[in-house]
C-alpha positions in Angstrom: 79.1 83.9 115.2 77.6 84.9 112.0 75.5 81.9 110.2 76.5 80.4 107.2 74.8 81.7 104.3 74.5 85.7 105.1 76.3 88.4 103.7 80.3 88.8 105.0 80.0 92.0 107.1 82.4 94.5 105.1 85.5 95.7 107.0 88.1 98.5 106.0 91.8 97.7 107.8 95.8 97.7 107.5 98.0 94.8 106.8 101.4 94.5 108.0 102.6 97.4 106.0 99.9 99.8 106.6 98.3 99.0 103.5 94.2 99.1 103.6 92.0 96.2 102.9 88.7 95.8 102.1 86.9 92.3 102.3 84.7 93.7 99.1 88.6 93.8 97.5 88.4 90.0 97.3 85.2 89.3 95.1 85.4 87.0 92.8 87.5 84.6 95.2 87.4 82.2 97.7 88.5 83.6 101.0 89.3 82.3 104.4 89.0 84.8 107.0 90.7 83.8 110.4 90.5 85.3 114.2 93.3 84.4 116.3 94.1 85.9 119.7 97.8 87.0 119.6 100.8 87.0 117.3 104.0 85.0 118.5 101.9 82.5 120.6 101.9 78.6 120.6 98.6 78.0 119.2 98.5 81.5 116.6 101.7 80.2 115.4 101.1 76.8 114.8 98.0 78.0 113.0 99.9 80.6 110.8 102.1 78.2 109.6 99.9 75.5 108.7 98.2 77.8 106.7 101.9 78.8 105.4 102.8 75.0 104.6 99.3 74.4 102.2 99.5 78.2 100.7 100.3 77.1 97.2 97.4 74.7 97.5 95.2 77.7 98.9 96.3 79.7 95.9 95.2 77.2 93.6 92.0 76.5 94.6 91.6 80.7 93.7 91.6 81.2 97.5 93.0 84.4 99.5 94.0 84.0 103.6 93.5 86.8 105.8 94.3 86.2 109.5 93.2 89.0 112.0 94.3 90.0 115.4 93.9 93.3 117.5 97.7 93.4 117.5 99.4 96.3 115.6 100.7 96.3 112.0 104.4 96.0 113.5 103.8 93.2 115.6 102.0 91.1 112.4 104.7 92.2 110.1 107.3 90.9 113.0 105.6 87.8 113.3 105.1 87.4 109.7 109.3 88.2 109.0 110.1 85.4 111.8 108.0 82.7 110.4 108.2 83.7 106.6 104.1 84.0 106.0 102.8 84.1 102.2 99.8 86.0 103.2 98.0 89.1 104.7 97.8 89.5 108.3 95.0 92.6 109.2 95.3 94.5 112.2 92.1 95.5 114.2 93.1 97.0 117.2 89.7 98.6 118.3 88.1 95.1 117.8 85.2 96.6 115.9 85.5 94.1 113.3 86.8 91.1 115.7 82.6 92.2 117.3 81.1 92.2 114.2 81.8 88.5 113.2 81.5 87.2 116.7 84.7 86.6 117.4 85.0 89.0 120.4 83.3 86.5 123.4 83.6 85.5 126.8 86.5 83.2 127.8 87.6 81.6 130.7 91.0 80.2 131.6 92.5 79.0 134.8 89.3 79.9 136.9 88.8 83.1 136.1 86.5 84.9 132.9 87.4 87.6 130.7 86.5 88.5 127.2 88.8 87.4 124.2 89.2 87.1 120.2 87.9 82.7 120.4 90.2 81.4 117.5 87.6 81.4 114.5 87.3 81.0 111.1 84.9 81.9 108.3 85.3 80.5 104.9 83.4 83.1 102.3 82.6 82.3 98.8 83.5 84.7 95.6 80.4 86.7 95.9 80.7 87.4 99.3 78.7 85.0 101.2 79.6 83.0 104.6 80.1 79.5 102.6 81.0 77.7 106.3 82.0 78.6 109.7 84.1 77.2 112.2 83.3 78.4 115.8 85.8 76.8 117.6 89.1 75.9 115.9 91.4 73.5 116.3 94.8 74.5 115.1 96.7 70.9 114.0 94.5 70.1 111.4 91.9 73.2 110.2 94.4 74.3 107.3 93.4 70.7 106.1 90.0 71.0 107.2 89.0 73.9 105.0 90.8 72.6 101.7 88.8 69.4 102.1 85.4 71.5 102.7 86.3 73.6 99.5 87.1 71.2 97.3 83.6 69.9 98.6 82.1 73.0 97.8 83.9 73.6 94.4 
């Protein structure tokens, strides 16, 4: 994981629509950038749409949510039709930017290891600067969790 206080690695990728992003698109705002392991499962969902119930909140506090994934732009924009998601969902489906943040790491489930996207979230200030990580996210209450820690850091 990257430590707070260094420079947000830049990162050039599609949303649900095929439209590019940039992370340098965002200056000037707050921006919480989230790795989650797949679309359409228990925990990626719960996550997505407690980010979807505070979004207005979010918005106010001048503060953008991007979620990425490796899975492709059809399978965000599905996910993001069937749960009705305010916000931009990036596909990185050679992982290059999933490495470059340290979210791409060695997992283990049911006895056996394999490497995996570890459900992660970097919270970046408006001139582009890790403000906070979380390594290890808890879905329930990390929607919560980050508005308290920006309204900290406001």
């Amino acid at each position: 994981m990257l430590p707070n206080g260094s420079k947000a690695p830049d990162f050039s990728l599609p949303d649900q629509k095929g439209n590019i992003h940039r992370l340098s698109d965002y200056r000037g705002k707050w921006i919480v950038l989230y790795f989650y392991p797949k679309d359409n499962t228990p925990g990626c969902t719960t996550e997505a749409c407690k980010f979807r119930d505070q979004y207005n909140t979010f918005e106010d506090l001048n503060t953008v949510i991007l979620g990425i994934s490796k899975d492709s732009t059809q399978s965000h924009d599905k996910f993001i039709q069937k749960f009705n998601l305010p916000f931009t969902l990036l596909s990185d489906t050679d992982g290059k930017v999933i490495e470059s943040y340290g979210a791409w790491q060695l997992k283990s489930m049911y006895g056996k290891s394999f490497m995996g996207i570890v459900r992660s979230t970097y919270l970046i200030n408006p001139e582009g600067t890790i403000a906070k990580v979380y390594p290890k996210v808890k879905v329930k209450d990390h929607a919560s969790e980050i508005l308290h820690d920006l309204h900290a850091l406001k």
